[in-house]
N, C-alpha and C positions, 0 to 999 in steps of 0.2 A: 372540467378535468383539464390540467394543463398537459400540455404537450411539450413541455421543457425539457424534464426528464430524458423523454423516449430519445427525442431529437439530439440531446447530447451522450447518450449512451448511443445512437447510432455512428455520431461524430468519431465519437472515439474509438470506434472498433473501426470505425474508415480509415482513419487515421494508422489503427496498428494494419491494419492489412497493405494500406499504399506503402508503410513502412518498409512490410514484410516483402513486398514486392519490388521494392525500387533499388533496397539493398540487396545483395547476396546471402540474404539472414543476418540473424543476429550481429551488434557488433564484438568483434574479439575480444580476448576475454583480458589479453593484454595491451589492449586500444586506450588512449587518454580517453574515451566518452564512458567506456564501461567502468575504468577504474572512477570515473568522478562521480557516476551515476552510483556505483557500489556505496560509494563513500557518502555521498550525502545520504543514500538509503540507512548506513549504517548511524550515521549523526540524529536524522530524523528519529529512526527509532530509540535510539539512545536516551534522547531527549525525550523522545515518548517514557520510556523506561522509565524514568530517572522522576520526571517531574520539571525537566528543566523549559520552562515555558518561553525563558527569553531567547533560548534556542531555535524554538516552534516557532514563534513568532517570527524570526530570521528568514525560517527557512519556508513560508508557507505565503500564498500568495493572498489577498486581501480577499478574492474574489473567489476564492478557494469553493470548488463543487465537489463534494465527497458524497457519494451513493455505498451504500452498507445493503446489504441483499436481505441481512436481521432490521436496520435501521430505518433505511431508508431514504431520502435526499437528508441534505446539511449541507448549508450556503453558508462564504463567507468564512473568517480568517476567526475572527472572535464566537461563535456558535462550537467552530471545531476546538480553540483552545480551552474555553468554560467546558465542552466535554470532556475533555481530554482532566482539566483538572477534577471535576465529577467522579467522573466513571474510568478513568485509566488508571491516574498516577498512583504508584505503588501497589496497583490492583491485578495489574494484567503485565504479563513479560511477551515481548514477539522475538521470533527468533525465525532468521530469514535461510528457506533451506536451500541453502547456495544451488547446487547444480541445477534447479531451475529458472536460475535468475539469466534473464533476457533484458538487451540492450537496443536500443532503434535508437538511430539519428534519426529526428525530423527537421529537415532541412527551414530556415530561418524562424525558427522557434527553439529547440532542443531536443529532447530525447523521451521515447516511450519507456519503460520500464515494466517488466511484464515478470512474476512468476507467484512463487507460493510461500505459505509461511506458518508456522507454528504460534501458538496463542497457548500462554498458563495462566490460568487464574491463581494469583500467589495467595489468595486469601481462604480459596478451598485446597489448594496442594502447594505447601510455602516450596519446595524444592520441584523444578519443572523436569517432567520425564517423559519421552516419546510415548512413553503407553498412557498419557493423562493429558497431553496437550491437545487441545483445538487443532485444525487444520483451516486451510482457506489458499484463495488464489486471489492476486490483486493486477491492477492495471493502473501506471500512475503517469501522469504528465506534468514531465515538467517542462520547466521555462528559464530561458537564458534570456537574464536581464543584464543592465547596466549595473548591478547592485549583489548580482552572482545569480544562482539558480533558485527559482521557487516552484514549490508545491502546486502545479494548476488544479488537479482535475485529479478525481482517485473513483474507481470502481472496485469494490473489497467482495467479492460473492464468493461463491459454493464453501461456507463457512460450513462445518463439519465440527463435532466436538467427540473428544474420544469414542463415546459408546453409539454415539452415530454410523462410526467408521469402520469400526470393528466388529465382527459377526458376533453376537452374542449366543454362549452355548444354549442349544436347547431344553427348557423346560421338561424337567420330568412327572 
């Protein structure tokens, strides 16, 4: 059994708490780190969206650790993008629910990016609707390079799908 996993999922939750502790909270909502961090959130997904791989590729770091709570681990830059062409493109819509979107500076690396997000399967419901989307909450780190920001490290958990979430009426 390795012990990788554990050790960088404990990393990274070290990581968002000395965040959370060193700042004042979150950063503002009108700060250059939140609006860059929105914004590449918003490009990433887009390029999720869309299919556009050259975009992904840009933005995502070679070394890339993505943990899925359904999935699993997934190493590396090209494991994420062949998924992504697989199982996302034109398949899945994310849609990120603003008011819980959280920003950390980490001081000479970049910034934590912490909230929650919506998931439609366009292929089971082509028009996406709060009463039929997924839910879930993510954790992403990134990284300020010479070359701009990249993708480090993603933990995607408590994924939720509509009839998960919602009490279902009781059987008569």
């Amino acid at each position: 059994m390795s012990f990788r996993p554990l050790v960088t999922i404990c990393l990274a939750l070290s990581l968002a708490a000395a965040a959370h502790t060193a700042a004042a909270g979150p950063a503002a909502h009108d700060s250059d780190l939140y609006k860059t961090v929105k914004a590449l959130d918003a490009q990433l997904f887009g390029a999720n969206s869309t299919c556009d791989l050259k975009t992904l590729d840009a933005l995502i770091d070679d070394k890339l650790e993505f943990y899925h709570d359904k999935g699993g681990l997934m190493q590396g830059k090209a494991a994420f993008l062949d998924a992504t062409k697989n199982n996302i493109c034109h398949k899945v819509e994310r849609q990120l629910i603003e008011n819980t979107l959280e920003v950390y500076p980490l001081e000479n690396y970049g910034a934590i990016e912490l909230g929650e997000h919506t998931f439609c399967n366009k292929i089971e419901t082509p028009v996406c609707k709060d009463e039929t989307n997924g839910i879930g909450k993510f954790f992403m780190l990134w990284q300020r390079t010479g070359d701009g920001w990249k993708l480090s490290r993603v933990i995607s958990y408590d994924h939720l799908n509509d009839w998960e979430r919602k009490p279902r009426p009781a059987a008569k």
